[in-house]
C-alpha positions as CSV (number, residue, x, y, z in Angstrom):
1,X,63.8,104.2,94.7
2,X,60.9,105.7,97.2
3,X,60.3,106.2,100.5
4,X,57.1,107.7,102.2
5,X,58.1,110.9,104.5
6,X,56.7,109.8,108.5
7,X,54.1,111.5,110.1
8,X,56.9,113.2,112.2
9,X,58.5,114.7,108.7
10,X,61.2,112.0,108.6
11,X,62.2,110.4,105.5
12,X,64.3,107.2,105.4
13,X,67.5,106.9,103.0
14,X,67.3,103.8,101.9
15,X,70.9,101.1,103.2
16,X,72.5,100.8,99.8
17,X,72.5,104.3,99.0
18,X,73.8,104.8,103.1
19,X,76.3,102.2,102.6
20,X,77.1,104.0,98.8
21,X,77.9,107.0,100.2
22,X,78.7,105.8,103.8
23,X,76.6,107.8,105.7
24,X,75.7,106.3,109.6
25,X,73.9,107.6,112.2
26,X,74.9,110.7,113.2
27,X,76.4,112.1,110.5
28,X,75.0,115.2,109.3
29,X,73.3,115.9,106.0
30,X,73.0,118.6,104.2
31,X,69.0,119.5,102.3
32,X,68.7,122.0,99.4
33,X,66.7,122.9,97.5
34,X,67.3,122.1,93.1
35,X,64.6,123.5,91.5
36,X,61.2,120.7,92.1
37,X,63.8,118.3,94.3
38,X,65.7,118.0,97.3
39,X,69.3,117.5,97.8
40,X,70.3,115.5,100.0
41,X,74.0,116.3,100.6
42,X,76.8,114.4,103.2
43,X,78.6,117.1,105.5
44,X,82.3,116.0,105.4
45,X,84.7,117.3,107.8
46,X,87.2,119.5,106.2
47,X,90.3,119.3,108.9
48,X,92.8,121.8,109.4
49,X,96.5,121.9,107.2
50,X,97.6,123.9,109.9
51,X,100.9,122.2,111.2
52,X,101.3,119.5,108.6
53,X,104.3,121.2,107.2
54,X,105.8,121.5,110.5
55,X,109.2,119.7,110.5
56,X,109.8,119.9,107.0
57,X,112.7,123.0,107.2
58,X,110.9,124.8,104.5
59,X,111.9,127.8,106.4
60,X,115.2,127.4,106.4
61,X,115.1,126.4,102.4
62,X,112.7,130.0,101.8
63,X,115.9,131.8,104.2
64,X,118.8,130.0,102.1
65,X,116.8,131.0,98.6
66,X,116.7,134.4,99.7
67,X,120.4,134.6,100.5
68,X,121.0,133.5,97.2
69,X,118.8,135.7,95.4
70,X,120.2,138.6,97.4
71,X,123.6,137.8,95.9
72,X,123.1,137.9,92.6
């Protein structure tokens, strides 16, 4: 698939590779450099674990094991 580059330096990603790898406007994109092409690379969001084991008493369970490693 082809796509002329715009007198502004724009290039157009064509819809069914967009809707393939569900990129919409705004999302950023990633370009590199592979030898004589360009990557074209979706930026994903990589959120935070921080907190998602909150509530789970694996505290307590680390606190009990150690009690019972500390007695034998």
């Amino acid at each position: 698939m082809t796509s002329k580059v715009r007198p502004n330096g724009q290039v157009v990603i064509p819809k069914i590779m967009r809707d393939e790898f569900r990129i919409s406007p705004g999302d950023e994109v990633d370009l590199a450099l592979d030898g004589a092409a360009v990557r074209v690379e979706l930026v994903r969001e990589t959120t935070s674990l921080r907190g998602s084991l909150a509530g789970r008493g694996l505290v307590s369970a680390l606190k009990a094991d150690h009690r019972t490693e500390r007695k034998r």
